[in-house]
N, C-alpha and C positions, 0 to 999 in steps of 0.2 A: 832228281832233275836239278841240273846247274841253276843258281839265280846269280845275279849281279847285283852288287851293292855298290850304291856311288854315290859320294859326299858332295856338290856342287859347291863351286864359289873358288875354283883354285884357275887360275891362269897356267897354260902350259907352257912350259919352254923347255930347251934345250934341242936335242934330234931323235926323231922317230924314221926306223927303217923302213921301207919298204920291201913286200916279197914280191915272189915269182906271181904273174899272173893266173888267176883258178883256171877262169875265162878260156886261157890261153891253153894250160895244160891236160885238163879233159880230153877237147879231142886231139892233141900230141896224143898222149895214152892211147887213144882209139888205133891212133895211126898204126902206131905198133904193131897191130893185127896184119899191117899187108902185107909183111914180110916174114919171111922164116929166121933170117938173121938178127941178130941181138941191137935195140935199138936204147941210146943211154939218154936220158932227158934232165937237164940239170936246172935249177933253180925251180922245182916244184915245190909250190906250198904243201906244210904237212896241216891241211883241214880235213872235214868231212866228209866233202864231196869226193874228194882224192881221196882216199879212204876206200871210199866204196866204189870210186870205180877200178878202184885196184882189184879190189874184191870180185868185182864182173869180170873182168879181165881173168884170173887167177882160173875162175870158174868156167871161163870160156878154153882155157889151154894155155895161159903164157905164165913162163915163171917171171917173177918180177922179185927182184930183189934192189930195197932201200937200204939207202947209206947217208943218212942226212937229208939235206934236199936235192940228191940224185936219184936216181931210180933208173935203174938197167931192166929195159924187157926184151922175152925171148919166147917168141911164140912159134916154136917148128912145125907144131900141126897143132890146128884149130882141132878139141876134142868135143865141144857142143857148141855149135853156131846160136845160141839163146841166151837173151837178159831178161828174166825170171823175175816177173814182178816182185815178189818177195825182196827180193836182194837190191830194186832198182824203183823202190813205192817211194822214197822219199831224194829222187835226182831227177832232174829235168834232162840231163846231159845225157842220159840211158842213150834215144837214138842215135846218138853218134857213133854207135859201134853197128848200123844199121847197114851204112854206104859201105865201110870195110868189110864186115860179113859177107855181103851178095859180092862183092869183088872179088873175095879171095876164094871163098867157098861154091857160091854161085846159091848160096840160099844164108836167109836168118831167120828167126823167130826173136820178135823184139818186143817184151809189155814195153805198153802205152807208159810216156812217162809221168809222175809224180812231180814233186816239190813243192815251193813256194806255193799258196794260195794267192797269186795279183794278177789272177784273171788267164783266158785262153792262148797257149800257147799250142796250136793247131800243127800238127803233123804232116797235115795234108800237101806241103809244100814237097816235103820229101818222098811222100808215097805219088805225087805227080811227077817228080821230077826221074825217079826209080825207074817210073813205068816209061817215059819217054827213052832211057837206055836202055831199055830190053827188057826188065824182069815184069814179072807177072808177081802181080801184089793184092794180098787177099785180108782184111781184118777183121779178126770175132774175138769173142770171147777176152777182149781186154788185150791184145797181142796183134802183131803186124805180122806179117809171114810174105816172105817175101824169096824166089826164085829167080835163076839165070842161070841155068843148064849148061846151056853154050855160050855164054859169060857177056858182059854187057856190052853195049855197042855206042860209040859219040853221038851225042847228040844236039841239036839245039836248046837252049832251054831258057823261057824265059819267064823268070818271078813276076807272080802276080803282084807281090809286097816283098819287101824285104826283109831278109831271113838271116840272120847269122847263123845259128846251128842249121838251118839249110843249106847255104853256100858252103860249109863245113864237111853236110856228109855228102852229097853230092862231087863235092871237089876229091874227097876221098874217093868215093865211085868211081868219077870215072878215069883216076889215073891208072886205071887197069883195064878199062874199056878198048874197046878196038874202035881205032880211027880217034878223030878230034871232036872235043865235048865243047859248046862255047855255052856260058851262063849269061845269061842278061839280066841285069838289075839287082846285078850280084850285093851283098854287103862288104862294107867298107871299110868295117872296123877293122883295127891293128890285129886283132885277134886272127882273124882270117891272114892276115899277111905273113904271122907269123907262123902257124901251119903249115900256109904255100911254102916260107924256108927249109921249114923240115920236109915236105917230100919231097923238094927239089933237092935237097940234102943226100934223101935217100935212091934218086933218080930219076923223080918225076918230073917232068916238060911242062911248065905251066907259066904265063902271063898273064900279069896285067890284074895278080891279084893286089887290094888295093884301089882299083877302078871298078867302075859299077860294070865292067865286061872281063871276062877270064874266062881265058882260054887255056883246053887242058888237051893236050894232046899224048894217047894212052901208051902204055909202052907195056912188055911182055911182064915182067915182074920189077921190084924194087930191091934194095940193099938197105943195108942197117945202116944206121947212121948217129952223129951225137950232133945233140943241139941243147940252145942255153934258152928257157921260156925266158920273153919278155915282163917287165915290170908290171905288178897289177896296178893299173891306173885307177881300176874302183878304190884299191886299198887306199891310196895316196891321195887322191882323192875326198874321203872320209876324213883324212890328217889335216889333210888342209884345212877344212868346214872345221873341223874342231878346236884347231888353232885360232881360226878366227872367231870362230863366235865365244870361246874362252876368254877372248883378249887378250889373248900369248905372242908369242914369239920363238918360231918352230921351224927348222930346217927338216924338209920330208927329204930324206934321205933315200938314192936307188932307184927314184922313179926316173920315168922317162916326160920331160916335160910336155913335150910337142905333143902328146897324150891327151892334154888337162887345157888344153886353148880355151875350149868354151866355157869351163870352170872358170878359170882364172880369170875371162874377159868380165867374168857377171862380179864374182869378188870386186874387180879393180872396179867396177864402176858402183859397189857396193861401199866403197871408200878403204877396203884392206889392204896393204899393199902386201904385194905378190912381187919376189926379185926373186933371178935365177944366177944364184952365186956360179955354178959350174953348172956342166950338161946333165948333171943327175939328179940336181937337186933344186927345191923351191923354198924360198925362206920367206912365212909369213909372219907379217906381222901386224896386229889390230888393237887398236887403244879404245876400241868402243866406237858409237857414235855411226852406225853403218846406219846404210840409208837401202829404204825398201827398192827390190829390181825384179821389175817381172821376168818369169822364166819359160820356157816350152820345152819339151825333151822331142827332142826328133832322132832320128838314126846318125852314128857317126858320119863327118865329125861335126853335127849339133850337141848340144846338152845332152849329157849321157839321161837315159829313164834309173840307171842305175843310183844315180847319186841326187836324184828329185827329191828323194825321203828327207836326206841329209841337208840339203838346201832349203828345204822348209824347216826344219830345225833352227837356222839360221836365220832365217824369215820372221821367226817369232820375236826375235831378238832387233829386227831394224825398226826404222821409225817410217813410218808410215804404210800404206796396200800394196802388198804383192800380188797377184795373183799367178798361180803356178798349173800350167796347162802340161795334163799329161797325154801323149798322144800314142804311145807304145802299146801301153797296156791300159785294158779297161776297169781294173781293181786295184789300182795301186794306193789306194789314201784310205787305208789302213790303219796307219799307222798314225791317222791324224785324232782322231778319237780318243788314243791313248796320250799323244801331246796335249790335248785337249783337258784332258784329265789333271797334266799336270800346269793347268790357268793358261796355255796356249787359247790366242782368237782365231781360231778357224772356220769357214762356213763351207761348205761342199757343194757345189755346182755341176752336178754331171761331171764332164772331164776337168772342171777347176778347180781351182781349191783357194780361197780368197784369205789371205793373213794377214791378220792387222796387228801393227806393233809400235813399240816394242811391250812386251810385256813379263812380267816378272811368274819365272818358273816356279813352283813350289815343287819336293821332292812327293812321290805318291810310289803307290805299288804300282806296274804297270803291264803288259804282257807283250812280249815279241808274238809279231805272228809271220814275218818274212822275214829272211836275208837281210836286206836291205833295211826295211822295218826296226830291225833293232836296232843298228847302225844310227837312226836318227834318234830313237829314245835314248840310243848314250850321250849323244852328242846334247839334246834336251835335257840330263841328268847333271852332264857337268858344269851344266851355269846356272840349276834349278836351287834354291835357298831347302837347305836337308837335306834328308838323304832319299834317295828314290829304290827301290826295289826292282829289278827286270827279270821277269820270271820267262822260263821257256829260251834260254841264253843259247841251245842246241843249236838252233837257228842260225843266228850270230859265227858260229863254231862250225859252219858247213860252207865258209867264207873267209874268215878272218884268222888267222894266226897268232894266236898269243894276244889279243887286242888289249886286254887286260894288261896286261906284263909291260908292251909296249906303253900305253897311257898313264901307267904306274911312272915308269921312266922319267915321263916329261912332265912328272909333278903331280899326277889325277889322282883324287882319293878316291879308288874303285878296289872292290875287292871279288872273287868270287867264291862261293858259298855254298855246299852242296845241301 
């Protein structure tokens, strides 16, 4: 098992890339399923999650052949409409091949997903939202099963709470529905919009994704199509926080700024500055001296819950209470325990997490236990005085591309260690 070795005390500079969003491409990959014709997907991260949903895919009927960070798929006939716990115990993104199965097939069998341990992320949105376009949905035994014979039909549909991979497989559904789907209280994230471009890409009728209403109106089949995933915002993201709380100076390279607003609004009044040399790119730069900002993670475009981890890493580092409200998820401070470990002041509050600063890191041994989660123990590693240990790095690696390689680049003494 990978661990990560990280020297602390180096300021980063120079530029770190950005990739393809994960987020993003997942369910692109799903999409693939709707059509018989060959669908080509460019700027795909090569992580873990992509990995194995390639793997699902593969094992469902489509050839998929990679060339870098493209990836051509071709799925002429679906040969087992199932995502087999086995194969899908450690991804959350499993259901999304959930809405394209009963669309194209008119049935799936889909294990319950996996992943990350930071709390429930409930199903129920899509097995309500399934049953409102027709199909008859049945769950035992750790698996969804789900039916439409005579293939699904528009529907109204409106979220109780809001759902990215919801709006996701549902949008998928029902652009093969008969008649017009409308979603209310859809998600907002970029992620969904960029979706809705690929199956408009590949022929699909849809508005207004983007808005909390979308509208899908179904059409008989789709065509193949090529699209370019969007910038991972988590990625860039992470770059930023790390720049700044390094007290570097770091051009994040490829992202997409308009992405990162509420990032960047907490930073600037953090005292970092944040400039946008060109439209791809954010150049930070921090000499110390940040000052404490409270935070909340709401749904886009609020404070990503994605990048909460990473922003109390940087919390430990200002001068005076943060308190950092998480509202997404109910397990996500995790990861404070382990900050904790290395002389972080954190105190846990039900959903807050109260940080007092600034205080001075020491390096310790420490354990990823989420995504996300480790993402904050690197970024506590690289201003921690020694070296720190991150054990359990897999994690990390089911998100991040080269993270390593990259932070090497811009000066970080991290190394990885099997």
């Amino acid at each position: 098992m990978d661990k990560f070795v990280i020297t602390g005390g180096t300021a980063l500079r120079g530029e770190i890339p950005t990739n393809g969003s994960k987020n993003s491409a997942l369910p692109a990959l799903a999409a693939a399923l709707l059509t018989a014709e060959p669908v080509t997907l460019g700027r795909i991260p090569r992580v873990r999650d992509i990995r194995t949903m390639q793997r699902l895919l593969v094992d469902i009927g489509s050839s998929v052949d990679v060339d870098g960070e493209t990836v051509r798929l071709s799925t002429e006939k679906v040969v087992s409409p199932e995502a087999p716990y086995e194969l899908v115990k450690t991804m959350r993104a499993s259901s999304l091949v959930l809405g394209p199965l009963v669309a194209r097939c008119g049935r799936a069998r889909v294990s319950l997903p996996g992943g990350c341990a930071i709390g429930a992320r409930p199903i129920d949105l899509h097995i309500f939202g399934l049953e409102q376009l027709g199909a008859r949905v049945n769950q035992a035994h750790g698996y969804i099963e789900a039916e439409a014979p005579e293939g699904l039909r528009g529907a109204t549909i409106t979220f109780d709470r809001i759902t990215v991979t919801g709006t996701e497989d549902l949008m998928m559904a029902a652009v093969l529905a008969r008649g017009e789907t409308v979603l209310h209280n859809a998600a907002r994230e970029p992620e969904v919009g960029d979706l809705a471009q690929l199956l408009i890409g590949m022929g699909a009728r849809i508005e207004g994704a983007g808005t909390a209403t979308i509208r899908i109106e179904g059409v008989e089949e789709l065509h193949g199509a090529e699209h370019r995933i969007i910038p991972d915002r988590i990625e860039a993201g992470t770059f930023v926080i790390a720049a700044a709380i390094t007290r570097g100076d770091v051009a994040v390279t490829g992202c997409e700024p308009g992405h990162l607003e509420a990032l960047v609004s907490k930073l600037q009044q953090a005292g970092v500055r944040v400039t946008q040399p060109d439209a791809t790119t954010l150049r930070v730069q921090s000499d110390g001296g940040l000052k404490s900002v409270d935070m909340t993670t709401e749904e886009y475009p609020g404070f990503a819950t994605d990048l909460q981890a990473q922003y109390m890493a940087l919390m430990t580092q200002a001068d005076g209470i943060s308190i950092i409200e998480e509202r997404i998820f109910e397990n996500r401070f995790m990861h404070a325990q382990e900050l904790a470990r290395m002389g972080a002041n954190i105190r846990l509050d039900g959903r807050q997490a109260i940080v007092a600063g600034p205080r001075e890191l020491t390096g310790a041994g420490v354990i990823a236990s989420d995504l996300r989660a480790s993402a904050s123990l690197v970024l506590g590693a690289l201003v921690a005085r020694g070296d720190t240990v991150i054990d359990r790095v897999y994690h990390i690696d089911r998100g991040y591309e080269r993270i390593e390689e990259k932070l090497a680049a811009a000066g970080a003494k991290i190394r990885r260690v099997e």
